[in-house]
C-alpha positions, 0 to 999 in steps of 0.5 A, spaced: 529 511 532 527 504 529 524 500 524 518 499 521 515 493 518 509 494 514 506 489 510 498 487 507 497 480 508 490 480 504 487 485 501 483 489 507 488 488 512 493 493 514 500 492 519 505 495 522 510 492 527 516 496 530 524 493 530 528 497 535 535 495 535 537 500 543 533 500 548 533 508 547 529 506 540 524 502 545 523 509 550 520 513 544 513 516 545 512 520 539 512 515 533 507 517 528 505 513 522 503 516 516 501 510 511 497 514 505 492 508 501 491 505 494 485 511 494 489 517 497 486 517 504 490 518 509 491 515 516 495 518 521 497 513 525 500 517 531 502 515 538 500 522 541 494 524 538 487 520 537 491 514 542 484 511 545 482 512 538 486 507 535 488 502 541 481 501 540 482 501 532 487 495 533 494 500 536 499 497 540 503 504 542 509 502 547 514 505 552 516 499 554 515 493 549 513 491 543 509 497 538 505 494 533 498 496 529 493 491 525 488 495 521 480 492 518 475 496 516 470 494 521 477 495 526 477 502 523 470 503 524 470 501 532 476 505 532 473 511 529 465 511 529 464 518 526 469 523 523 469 526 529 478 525 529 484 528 527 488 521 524 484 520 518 483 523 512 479 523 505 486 525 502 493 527 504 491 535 505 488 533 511 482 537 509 475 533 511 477 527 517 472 521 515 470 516 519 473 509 520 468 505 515 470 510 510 477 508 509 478 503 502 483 498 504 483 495 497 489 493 492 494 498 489 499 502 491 500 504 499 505 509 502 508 509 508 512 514 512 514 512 519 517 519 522 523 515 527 526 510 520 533 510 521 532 507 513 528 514 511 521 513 512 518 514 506 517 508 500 511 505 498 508 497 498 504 494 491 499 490 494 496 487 487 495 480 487 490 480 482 495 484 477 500 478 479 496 474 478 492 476 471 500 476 468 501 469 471 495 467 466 498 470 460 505 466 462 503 460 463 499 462 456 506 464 453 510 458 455 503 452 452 503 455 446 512 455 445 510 447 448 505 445 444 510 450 438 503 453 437 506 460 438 500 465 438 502 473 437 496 475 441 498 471 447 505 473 447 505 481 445 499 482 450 505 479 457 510 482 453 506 489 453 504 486 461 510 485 463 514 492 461 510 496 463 510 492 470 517 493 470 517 500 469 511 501 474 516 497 479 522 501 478 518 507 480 515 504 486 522 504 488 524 510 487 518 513 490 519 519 494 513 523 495 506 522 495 506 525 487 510 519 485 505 514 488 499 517 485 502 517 479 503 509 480 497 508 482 495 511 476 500 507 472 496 500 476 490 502 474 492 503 466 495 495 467 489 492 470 484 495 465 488 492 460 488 486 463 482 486 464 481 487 456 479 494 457 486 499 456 490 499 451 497 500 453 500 503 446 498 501 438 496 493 437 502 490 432 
C-alpha cells in the first residue's frame, strides 16, 4: 500500500508521486493509476501493462526507489504515437483506445483512482483557475462597489449566485465516489463558467 499525490500544476500537465511509509510499500509491482480527465478519457496508467509505453511517456515505475509520473500531451504523444494501446482510452468503458496526442488535459474536474491507497483510492482533483479567478473578479467588484458606498445589485446578486453555486459544486467533488459523481461536477463546472462568461443563467434574475 501507499500514497499518492497527484496534482495539476498548469493546465496540460499532470503528476503523480507515490509516498510509502514501509518498505513493503516501496516493493510493489503491480500499481496502477486510473486518472479519468475533465473530458471523461481515461489513462491507465499501469505498472504492468504498456510499461515502455508510458516510461517513454514520462512514468517512473519502481521496486526499489521512488515512483512518480508527469504527463504532457506532447509526452503522451511520444509515449503512445498511435491508438495501438491498452492504457488509454476516449472514455471510462474502455471501448476505443486513442492516441497519446488525443488526450485533452484541459481545466475541469479530474478523478483519480490509485489501486494500493491506503486512504481509498477514489477522489477527484478541480484544476479550474479561470473559474477561481472569474469569482475573484466579481469579488474585488463586490467589495469597490461597498468602499465606494456605491453598492451595485447586479454585481453582487451574480458573486452571490457564483460563489453558492461554487460551494456546492465543492461539497460534491468531495464526497465523490464513482465516475457518475465526476461528471455530474464536471457538468455543474461547466454551467458556472458559462455563467461566468455571461452565457448561463444559474436561476431566474431578481
Amino acid at each position: 500500500m501507499g500514497y499518492l499525490r497527484f496534482s495539476v500544476p498548469s493546465t496540460g500537465t499532470i503528476n503523480g508521486i507515490k509516498f510509502v511509509i514501509a518498505t513493503a510499500d516501496v516493493t510493489e509491482a503491480d500499481d496502477r493509476y486510473d486518472v479519468v480527465t475533465p473530458a471523461g478519457q481515461l489513462l491507465e496508467i499501469d505498472e504492468t501493462s504498456d510499461t515502455a509505453l508510458w516510461t517513454t511517456a514520462g512514468a517512473a515505475f519502481s521496486t526499489t526507489g521512488i515512483e512518480a509520473w508527469n504527463f504532457t500531451v506532447a509526452s503522451l504523444t511520444a509515449g503512445f504515437p498511435d491508438n495501438v494501446n491498452t492504457s488509454l482510452y476516449s472514455d471510462t468503458t474502455k471501448t476505443t483506445a486513442i492516441a497519446g496526442s488525443a488526450v485533452a488535459l484541459g481545466e475541469g474536474a479530474y478523478s483519480v483512482n490509485y489501486n494500493n491507497d491506503d486512504d481509498g483510492g477514489y477522489r477527484l482533483h478541480l484544476h479550474i483557475p479561470t473559474i477561481l479567478a472569474d469569482i475573484d473578479t466579481l469579488a474585488d467588484a463586490v467589495i469597490n462597489d461597498q468602499c465606494n458606498c456605491e453598492p451595485t445589485a447586479a454585481n453582487a446578486q451574480k458573486y452571490i449566485k457564483a460563489r453558492a453555486y461554487f460551494d456546492l459544486l465543492t461539497y460534491k467533488a468531495n464526497t465523490a465516489a464513482n465516475e457518475a459523481d465526476r461528471a455530474e461536477v464536471q457538468a455543474m463546472l461547466n454551467t458556472l463558467s458559462n455563467f461566468l462568461g455571461g452565457t448561463d443563467e444559474l436561476c431566474g434574475t431578481c
